[in-house]
N, CA, C and O atoms as a CHARMM CRD file, in Angstrom:
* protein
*
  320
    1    1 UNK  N    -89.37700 -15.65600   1.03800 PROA 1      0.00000
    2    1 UNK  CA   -89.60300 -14.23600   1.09500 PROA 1      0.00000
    3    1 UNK  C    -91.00400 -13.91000   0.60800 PROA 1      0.00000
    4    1 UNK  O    -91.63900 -13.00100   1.14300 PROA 1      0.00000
    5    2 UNK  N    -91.58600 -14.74200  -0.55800 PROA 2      0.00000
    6    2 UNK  CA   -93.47300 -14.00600  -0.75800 PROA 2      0.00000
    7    2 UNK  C    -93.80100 -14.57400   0.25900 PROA 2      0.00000
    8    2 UNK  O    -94.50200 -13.94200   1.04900 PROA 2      0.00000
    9    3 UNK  N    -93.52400 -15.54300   0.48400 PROA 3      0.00000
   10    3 UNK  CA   -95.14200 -15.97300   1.80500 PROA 3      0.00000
   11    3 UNK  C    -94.59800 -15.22000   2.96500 PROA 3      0.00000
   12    3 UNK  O    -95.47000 -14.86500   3.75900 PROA 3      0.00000
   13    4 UNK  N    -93.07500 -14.80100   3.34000 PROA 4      0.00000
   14    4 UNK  CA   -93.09100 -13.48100   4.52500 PROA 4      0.00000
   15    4 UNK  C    -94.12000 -11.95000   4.23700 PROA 4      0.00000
   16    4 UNK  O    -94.77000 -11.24800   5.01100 PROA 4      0.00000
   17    5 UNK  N    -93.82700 -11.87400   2.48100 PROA 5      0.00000
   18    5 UNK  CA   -94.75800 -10.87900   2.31200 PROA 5      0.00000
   19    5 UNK  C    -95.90500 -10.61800   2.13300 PROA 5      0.00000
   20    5 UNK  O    -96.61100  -9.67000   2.47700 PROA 5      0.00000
   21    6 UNK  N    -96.11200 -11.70400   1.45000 PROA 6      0.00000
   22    6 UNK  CA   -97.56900 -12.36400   1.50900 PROA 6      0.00000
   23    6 UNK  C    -97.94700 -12.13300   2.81900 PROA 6      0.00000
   24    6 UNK  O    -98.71900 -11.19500   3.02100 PROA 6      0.00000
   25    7 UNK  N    -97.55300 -12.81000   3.76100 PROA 7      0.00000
   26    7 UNK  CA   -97.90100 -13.22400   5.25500 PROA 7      0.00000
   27    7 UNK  C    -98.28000 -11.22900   6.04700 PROA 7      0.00000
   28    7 UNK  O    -99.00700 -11.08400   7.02900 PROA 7      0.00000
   29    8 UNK  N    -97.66700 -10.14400   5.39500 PROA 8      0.00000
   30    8 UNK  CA   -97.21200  -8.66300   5.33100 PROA 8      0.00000
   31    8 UNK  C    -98.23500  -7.95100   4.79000 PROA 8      0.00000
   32    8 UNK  O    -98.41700  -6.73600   4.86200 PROA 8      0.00000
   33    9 UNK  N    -98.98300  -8.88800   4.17000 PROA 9      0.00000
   34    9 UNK  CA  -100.45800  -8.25600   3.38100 PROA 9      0.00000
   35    9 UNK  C    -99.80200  -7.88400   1.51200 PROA 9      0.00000
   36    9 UNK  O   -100.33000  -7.32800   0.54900 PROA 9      0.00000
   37   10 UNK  N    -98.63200  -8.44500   1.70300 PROA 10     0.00000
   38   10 UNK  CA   -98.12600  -7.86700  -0.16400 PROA 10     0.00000
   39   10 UNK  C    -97.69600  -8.97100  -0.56700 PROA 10     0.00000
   40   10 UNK  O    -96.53700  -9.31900  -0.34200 PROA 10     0.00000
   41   11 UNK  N    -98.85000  -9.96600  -1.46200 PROA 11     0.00000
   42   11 UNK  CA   -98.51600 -10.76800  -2.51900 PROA 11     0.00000
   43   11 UNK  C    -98.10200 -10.88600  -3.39300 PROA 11     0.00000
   44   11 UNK  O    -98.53500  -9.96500  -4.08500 PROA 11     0.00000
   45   12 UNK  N    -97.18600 -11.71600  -4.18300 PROA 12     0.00000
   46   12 UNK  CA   -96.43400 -11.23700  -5.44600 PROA 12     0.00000
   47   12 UNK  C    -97.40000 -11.45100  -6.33200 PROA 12     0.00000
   48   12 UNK  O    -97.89600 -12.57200  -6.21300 PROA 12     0.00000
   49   13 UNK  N    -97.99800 -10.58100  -7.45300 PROA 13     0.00000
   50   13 UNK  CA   -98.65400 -10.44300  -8.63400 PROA 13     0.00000
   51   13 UNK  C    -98.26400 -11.02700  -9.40700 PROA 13     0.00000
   52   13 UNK  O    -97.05400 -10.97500  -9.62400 PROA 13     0.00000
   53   14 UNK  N    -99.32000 -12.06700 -10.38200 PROA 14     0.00000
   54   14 UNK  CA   -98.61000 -12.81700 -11.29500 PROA 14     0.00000
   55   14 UNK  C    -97.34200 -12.70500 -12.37100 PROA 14     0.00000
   56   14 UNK  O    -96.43400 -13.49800 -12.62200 PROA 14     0.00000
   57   15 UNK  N    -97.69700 -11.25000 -12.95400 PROA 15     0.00000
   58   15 UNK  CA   -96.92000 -10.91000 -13.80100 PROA 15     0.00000
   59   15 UNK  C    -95.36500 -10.39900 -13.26900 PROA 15     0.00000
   60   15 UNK  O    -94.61600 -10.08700 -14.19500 PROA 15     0.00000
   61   16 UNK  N    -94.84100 -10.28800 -11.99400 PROA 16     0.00000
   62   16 UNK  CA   -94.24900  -9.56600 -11.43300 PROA 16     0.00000
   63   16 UNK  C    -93.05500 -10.69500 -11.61100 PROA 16     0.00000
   64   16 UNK  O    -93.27400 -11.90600 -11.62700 PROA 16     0.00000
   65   17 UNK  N    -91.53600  -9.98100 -11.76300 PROA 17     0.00000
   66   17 UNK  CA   -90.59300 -10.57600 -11.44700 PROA 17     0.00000
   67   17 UNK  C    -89.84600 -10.60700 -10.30000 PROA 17     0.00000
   68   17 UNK  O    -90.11100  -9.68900  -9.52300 PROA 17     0.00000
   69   18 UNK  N    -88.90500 -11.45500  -9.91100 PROA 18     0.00000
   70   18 UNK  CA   -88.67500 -11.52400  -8.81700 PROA 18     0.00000
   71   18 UNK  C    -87.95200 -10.00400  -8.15200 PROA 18     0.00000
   72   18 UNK  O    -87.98500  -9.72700  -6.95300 PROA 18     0.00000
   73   19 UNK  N    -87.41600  -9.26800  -9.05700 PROA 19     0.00000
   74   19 UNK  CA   -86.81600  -7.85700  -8.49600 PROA 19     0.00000
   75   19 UNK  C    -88.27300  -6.85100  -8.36700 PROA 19     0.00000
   76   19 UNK  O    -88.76700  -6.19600  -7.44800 PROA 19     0.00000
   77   20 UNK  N    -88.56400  -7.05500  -9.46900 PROA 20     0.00000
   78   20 UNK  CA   -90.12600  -6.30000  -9.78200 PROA 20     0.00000
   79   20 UNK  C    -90.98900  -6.41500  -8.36200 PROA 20     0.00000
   80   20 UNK  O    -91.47100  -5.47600  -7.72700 PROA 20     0.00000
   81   21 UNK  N    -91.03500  -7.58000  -8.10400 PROA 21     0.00000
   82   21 UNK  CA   -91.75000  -7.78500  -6.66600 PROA 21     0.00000
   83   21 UNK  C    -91.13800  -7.00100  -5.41400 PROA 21     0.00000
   84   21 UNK  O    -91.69800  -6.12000  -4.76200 PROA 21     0.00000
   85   22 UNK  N    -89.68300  -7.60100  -5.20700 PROA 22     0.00000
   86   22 UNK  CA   -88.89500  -6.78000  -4.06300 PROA 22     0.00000
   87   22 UNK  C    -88.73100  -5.55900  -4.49000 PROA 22     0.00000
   88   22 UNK  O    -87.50300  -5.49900  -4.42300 PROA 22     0.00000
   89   23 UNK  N    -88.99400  -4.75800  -4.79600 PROA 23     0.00000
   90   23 UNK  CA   -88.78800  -2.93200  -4.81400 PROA 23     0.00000
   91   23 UNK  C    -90.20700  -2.77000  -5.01800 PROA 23     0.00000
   92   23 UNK  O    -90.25800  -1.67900  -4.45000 PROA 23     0.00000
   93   24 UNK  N    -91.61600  -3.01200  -5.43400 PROA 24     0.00000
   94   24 UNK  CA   -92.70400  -2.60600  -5.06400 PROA 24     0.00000
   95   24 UNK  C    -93.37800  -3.18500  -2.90100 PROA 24     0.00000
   96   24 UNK  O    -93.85100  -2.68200  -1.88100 PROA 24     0.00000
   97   25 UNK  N    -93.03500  -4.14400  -3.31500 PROA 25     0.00000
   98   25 UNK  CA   -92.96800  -5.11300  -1.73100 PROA 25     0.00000
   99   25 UNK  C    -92.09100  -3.54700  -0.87500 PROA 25     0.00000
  100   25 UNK  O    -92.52800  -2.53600  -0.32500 PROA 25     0.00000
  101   26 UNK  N    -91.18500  -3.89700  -1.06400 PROA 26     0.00000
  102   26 UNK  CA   -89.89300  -2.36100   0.18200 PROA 26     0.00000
  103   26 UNK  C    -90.49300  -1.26500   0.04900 PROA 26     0.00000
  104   26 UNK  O    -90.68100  -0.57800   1.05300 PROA 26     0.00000
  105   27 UNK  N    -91.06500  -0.71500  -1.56800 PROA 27     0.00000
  106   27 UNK  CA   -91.42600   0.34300  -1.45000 PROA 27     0.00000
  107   27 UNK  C    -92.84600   0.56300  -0.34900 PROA 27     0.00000
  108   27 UNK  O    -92.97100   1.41400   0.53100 PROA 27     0.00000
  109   28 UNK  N    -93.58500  -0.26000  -0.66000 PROA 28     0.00000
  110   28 UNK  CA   -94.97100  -0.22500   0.30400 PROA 28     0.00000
  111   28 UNK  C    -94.78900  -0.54200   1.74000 PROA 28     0.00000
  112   28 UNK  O    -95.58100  -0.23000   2.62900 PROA 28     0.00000
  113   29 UNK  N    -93.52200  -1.28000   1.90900 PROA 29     0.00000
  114   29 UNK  CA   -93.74000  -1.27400   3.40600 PROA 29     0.00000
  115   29 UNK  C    -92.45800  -0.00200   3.85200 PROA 29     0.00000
  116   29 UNK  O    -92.11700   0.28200   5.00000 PROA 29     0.00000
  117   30 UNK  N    -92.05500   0.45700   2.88100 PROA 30     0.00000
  118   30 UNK  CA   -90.87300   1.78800   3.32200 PROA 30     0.00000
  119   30 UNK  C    -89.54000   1.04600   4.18000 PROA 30     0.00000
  120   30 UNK  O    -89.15200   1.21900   5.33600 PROA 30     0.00000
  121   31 UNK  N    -89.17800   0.40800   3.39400 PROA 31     0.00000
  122   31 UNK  CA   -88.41400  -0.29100   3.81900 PROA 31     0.00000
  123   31 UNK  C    -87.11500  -0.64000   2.87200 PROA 31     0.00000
  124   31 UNK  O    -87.64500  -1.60600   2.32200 PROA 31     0.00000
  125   32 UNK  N    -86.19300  -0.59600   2.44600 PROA 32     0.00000
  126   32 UNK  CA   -84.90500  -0.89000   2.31900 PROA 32     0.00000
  127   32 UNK  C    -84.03300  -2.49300   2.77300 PROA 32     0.00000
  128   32 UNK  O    -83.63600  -2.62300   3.93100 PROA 32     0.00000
  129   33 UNK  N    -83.92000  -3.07800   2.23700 PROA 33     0.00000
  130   33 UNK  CA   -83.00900  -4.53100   2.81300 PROA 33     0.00000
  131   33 UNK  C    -82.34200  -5.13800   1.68700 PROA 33     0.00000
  132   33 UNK  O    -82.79700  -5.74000   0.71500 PROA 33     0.00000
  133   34 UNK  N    -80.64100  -4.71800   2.18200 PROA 34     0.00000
  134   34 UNK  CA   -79.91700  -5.62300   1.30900 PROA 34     0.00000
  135   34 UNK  C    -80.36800  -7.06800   1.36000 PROA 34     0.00000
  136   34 UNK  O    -80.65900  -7.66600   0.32400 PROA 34     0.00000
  137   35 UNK  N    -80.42000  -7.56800   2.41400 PROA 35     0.00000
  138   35 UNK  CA   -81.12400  -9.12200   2.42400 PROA 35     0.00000
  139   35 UNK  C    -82.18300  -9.65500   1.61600 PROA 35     0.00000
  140   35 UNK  O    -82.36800 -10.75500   1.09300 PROA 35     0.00000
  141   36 UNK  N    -82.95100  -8.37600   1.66100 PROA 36     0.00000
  142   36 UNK  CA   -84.24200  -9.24100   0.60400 PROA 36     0.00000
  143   36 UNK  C    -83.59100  -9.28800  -0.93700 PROA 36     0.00000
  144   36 UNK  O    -83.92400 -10.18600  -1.71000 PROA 36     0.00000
  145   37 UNK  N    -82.61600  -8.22500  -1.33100 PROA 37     0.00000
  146   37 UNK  CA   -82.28700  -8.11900  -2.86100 PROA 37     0.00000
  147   37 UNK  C    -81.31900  -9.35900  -2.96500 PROA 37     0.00000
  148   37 UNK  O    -81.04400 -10.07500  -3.92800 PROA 37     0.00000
  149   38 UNK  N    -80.90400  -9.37400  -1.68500 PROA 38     0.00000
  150   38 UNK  CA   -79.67800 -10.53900  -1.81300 PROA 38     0.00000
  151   38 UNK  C    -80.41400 -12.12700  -2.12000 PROA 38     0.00000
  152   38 UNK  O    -79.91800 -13.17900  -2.52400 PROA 38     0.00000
  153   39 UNK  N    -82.00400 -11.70100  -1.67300 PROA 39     0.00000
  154   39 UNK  CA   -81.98500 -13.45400  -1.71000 PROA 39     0.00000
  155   39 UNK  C    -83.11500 -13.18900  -3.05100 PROA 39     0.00000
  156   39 UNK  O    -83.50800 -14.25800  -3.51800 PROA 39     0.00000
  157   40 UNK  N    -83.60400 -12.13400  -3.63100 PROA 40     0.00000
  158   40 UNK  CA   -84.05300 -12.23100  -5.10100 PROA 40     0.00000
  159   40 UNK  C    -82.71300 -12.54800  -6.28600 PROA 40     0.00000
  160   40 UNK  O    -82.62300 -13.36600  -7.20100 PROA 40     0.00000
  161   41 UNK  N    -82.02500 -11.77100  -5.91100 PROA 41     0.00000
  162   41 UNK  CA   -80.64600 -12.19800  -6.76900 PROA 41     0.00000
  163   41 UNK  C    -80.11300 -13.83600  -6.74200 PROA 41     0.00000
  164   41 UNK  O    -79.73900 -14.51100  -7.70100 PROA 41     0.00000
  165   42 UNK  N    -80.20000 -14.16500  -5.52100 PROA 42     0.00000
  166   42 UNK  CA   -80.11500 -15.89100  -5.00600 PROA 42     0.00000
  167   42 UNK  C    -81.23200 -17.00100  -6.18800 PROA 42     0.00000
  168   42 UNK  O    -80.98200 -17.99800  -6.86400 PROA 42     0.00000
  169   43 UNK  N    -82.41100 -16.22800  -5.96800 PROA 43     0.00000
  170   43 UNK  CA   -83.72600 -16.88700  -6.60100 PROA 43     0.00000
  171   43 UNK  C    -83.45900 -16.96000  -8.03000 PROA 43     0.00000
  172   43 UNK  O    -83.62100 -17.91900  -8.78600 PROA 43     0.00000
  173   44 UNK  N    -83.03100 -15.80800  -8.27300 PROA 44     0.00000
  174   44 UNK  CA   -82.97600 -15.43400  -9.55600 PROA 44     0.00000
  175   44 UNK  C    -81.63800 -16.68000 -10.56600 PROA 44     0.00000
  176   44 UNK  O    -81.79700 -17.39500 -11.55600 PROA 44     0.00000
  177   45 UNK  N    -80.43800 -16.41100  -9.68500 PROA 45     0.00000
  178   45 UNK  CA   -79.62300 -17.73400 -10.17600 PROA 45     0.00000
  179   45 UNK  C    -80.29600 -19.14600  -9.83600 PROA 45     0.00000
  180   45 UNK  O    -80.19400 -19.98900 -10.72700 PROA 45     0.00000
  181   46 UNK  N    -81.07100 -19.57500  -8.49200 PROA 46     0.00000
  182   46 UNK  CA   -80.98900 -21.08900  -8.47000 PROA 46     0.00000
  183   46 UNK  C    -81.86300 -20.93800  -9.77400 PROA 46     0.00000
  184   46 UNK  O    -81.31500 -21.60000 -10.65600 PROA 46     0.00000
  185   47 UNK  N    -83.38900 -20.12300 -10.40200 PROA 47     0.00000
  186   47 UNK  CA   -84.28300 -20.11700 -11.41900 PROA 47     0.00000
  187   47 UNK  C    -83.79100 -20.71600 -12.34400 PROA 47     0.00000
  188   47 UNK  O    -83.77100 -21.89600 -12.69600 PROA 47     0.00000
  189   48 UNK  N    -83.22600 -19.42400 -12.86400 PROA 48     0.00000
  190   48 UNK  CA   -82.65100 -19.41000 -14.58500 PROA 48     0.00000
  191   48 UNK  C    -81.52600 -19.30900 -14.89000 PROA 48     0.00000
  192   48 UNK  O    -81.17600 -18.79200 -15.95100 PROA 48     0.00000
  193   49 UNK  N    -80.41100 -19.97000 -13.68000 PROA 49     0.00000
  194   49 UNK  CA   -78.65600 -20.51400 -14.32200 PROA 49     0.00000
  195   49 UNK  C    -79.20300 -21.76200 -14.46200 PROA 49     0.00000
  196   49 UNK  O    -80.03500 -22.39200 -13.80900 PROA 49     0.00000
  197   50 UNK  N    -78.40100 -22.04800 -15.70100 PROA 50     0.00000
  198   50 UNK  CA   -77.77000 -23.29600 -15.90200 PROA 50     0.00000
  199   50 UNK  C    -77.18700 -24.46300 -15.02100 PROA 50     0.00000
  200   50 UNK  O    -77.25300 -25.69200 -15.07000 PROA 50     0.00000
  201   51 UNK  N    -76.56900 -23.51600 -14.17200 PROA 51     0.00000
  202   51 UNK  CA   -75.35400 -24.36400 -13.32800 PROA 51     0.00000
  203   51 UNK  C    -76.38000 -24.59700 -11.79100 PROA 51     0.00000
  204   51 UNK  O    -77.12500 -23.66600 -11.48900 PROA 51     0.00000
  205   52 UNK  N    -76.36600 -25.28000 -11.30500 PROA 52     0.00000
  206   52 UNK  CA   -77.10300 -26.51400  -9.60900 PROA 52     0.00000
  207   52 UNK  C    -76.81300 -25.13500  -8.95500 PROA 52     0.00000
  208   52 UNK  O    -75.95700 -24.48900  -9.55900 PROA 52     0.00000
  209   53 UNK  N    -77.31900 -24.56500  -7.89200 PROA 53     0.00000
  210   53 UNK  CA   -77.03000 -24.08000  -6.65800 PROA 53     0.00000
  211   53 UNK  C    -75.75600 -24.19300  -5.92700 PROA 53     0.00000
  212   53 UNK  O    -76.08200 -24.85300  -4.94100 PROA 53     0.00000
  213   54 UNK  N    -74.78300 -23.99800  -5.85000 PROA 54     0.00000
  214   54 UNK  CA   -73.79400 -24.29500  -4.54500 PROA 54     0.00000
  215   54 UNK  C    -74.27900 -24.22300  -3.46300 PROA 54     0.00000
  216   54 UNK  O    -75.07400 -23.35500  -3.09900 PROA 54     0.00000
  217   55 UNK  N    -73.72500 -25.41900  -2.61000 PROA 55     0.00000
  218   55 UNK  CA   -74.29900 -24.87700  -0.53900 PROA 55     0.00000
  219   55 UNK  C    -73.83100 -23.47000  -0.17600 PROA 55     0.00000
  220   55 UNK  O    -74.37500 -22.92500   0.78400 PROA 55     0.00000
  221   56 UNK  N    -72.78600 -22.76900  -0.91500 PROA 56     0.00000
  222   56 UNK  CA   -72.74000 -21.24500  -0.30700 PROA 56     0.00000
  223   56 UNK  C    -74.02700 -20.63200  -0.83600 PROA 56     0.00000
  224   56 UNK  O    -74.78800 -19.98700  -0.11400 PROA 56     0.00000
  225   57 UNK  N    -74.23400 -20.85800  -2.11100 PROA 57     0.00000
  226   57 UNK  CA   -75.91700 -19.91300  -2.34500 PROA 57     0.00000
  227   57 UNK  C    -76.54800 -20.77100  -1.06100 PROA 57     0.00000
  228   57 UNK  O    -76.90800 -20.11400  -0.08500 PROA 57     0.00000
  229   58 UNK  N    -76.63500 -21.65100  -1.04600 PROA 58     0.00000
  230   58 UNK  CA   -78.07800 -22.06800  -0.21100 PROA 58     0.00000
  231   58 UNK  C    -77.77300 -21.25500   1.33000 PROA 58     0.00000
  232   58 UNK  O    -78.44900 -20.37600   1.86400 PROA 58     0.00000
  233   59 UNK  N    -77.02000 -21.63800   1.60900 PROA 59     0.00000
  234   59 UNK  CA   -76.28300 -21.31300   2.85400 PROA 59     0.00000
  235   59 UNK  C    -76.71600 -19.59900   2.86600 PROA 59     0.00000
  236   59 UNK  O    -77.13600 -19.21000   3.95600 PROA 59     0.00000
  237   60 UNK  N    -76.65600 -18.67900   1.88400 PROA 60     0.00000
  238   60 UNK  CA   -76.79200 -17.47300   1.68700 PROA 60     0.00000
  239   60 UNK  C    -78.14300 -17.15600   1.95200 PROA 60     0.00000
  240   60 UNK  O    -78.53800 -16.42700   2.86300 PROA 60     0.00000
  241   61 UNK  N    -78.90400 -17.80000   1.02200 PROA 61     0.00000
  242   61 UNK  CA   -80.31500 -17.69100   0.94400 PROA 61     0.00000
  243   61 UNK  C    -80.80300 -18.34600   2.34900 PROA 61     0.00000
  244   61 UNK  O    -81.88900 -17.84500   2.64100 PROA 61     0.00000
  245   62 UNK  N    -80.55400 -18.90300   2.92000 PROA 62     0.00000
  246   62 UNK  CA   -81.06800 -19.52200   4.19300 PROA 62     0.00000
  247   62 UNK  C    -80.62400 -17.79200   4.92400 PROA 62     0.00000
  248   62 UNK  O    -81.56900 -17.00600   4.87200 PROA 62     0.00000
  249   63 UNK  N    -79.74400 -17.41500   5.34600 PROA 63     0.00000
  250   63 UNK  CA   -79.87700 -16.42900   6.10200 PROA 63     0.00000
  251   63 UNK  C    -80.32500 -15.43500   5.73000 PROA 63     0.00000
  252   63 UNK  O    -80.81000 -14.64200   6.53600 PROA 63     0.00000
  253   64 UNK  N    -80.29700 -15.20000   4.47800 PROA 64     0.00000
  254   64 UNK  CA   -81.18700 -13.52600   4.29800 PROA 64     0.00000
  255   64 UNK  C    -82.69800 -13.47500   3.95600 PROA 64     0.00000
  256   64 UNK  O    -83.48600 -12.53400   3.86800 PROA 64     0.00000
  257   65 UNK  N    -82.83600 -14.90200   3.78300 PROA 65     0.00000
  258   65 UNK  CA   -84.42900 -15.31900   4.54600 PROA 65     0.00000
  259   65 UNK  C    -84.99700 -14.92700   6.06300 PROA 65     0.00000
  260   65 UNK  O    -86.02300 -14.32500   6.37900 PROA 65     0.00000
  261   66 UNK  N    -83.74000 -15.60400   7.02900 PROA 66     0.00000
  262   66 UNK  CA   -83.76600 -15.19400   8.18800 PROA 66     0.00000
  263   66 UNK  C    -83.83600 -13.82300   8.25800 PROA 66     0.00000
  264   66 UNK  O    -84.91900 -13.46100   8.71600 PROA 66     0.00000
  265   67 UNK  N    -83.07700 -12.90900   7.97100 PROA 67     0.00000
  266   67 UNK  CA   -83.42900 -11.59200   8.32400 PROA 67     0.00000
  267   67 UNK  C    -84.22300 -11.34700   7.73800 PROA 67     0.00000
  268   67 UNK  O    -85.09800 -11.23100   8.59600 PROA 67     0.00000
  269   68 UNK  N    -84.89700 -11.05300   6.39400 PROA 68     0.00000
  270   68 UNK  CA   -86.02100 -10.79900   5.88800 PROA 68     0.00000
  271   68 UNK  C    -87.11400 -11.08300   7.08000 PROA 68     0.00000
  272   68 UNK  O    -87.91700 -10.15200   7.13400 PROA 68     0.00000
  273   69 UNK  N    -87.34000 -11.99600   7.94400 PROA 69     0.00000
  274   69 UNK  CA   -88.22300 -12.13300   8.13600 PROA 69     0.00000
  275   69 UNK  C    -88.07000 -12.11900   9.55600 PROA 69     0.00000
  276   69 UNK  O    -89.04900 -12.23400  10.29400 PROA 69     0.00000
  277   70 UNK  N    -86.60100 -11.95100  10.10000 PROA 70     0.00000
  278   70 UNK  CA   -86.58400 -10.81100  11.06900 PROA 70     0.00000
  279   70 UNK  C    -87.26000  -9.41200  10.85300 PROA 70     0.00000
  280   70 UNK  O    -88.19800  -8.99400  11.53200 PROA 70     0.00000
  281   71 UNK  N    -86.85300  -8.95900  10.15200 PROA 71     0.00000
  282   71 UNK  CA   -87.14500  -7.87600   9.94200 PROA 71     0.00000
  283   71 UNK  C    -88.59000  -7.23800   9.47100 PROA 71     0.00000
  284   71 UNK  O    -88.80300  -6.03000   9.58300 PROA 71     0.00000
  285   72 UNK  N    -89.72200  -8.30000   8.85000 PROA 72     0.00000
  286   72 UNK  CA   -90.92000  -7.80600   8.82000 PROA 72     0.00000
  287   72 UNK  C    -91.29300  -8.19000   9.87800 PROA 72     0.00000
  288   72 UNK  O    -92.31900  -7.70100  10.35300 PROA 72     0.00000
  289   73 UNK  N    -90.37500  -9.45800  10.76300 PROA 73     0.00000
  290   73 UNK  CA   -91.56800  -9.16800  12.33300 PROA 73     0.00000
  291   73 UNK  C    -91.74700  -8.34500  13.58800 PROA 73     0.00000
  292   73 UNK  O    -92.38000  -8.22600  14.63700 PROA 73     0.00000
  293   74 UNK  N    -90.39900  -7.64900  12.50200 PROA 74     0.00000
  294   74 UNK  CA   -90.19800  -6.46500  13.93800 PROA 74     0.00000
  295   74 UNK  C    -90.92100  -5.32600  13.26900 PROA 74     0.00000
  296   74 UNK  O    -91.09500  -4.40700  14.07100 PROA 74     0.00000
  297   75 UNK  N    -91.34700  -5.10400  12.20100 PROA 75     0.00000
  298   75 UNK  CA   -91.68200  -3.71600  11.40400 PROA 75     0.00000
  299   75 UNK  C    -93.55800  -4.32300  11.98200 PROA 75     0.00000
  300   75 UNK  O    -94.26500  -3.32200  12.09400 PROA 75     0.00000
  301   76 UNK  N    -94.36400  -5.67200  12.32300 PROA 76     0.00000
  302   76 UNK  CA   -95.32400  -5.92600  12.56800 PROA 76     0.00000
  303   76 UNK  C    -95.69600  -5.88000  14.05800 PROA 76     0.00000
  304   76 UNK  O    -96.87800  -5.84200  14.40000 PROA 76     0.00000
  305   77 UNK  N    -94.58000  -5.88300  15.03400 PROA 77     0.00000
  306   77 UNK  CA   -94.36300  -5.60300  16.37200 PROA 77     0.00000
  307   77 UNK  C    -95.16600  -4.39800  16.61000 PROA 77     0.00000
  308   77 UNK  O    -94.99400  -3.48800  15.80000 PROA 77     0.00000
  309   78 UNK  N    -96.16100  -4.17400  17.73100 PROA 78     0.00000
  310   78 UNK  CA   -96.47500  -2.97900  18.01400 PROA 78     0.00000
  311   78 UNK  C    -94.85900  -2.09000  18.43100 PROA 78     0.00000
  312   78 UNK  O    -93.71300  -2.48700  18.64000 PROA 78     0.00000
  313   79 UNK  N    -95.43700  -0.90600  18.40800 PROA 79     0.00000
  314   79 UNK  CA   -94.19700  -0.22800  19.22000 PROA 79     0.00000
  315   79 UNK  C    -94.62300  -0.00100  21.13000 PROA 79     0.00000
  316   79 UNK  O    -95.72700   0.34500  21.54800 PROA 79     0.00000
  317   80 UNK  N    -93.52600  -0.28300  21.89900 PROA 80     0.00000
  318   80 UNK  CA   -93.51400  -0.51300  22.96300 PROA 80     0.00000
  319   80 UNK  C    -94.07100   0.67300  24.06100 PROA 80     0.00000
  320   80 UNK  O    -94.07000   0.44400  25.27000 PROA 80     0.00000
């Protein structure tokens, strides 16, 4: 998700946390996505739990990657 936003012109700032990033990131591009919070929340457990990843997180985070980045390439799409 940074290098989609990154890639969006909005890099994550050093000091920034991973939620901190996604709601300044949505706010600037006016945008809203359960997917992106879903896969900071994802980031946020594989980070700083204790406990390994399960393949359902990964499995999770693999798709709301996918839309995330559905979704900034359609917001970068001219309009038709």
């Amino acid at each position: 998700m940074e290098t989609a936003f990154a890639v969006a012109g909005l890099p994550r700032l050093p000091s920034e946390a991973p939620h901190e990033f996604l709601v300044r990131s949505l706010g600037e591009l006016d945008a809203s996505s359960e997917a992106a919070s879903r896969l900071a929340d994802l980031f946020e457990l594989a980070k700083f739990s204790r406990h390994a990843p399960t393949l359902t997180m990964r499995d999770d985070a693999i798709s709301a990657l996918l839309v995330v980045r559905d979704e900034l390439t359609a917001r970068q799409r001219p309009a038709a």
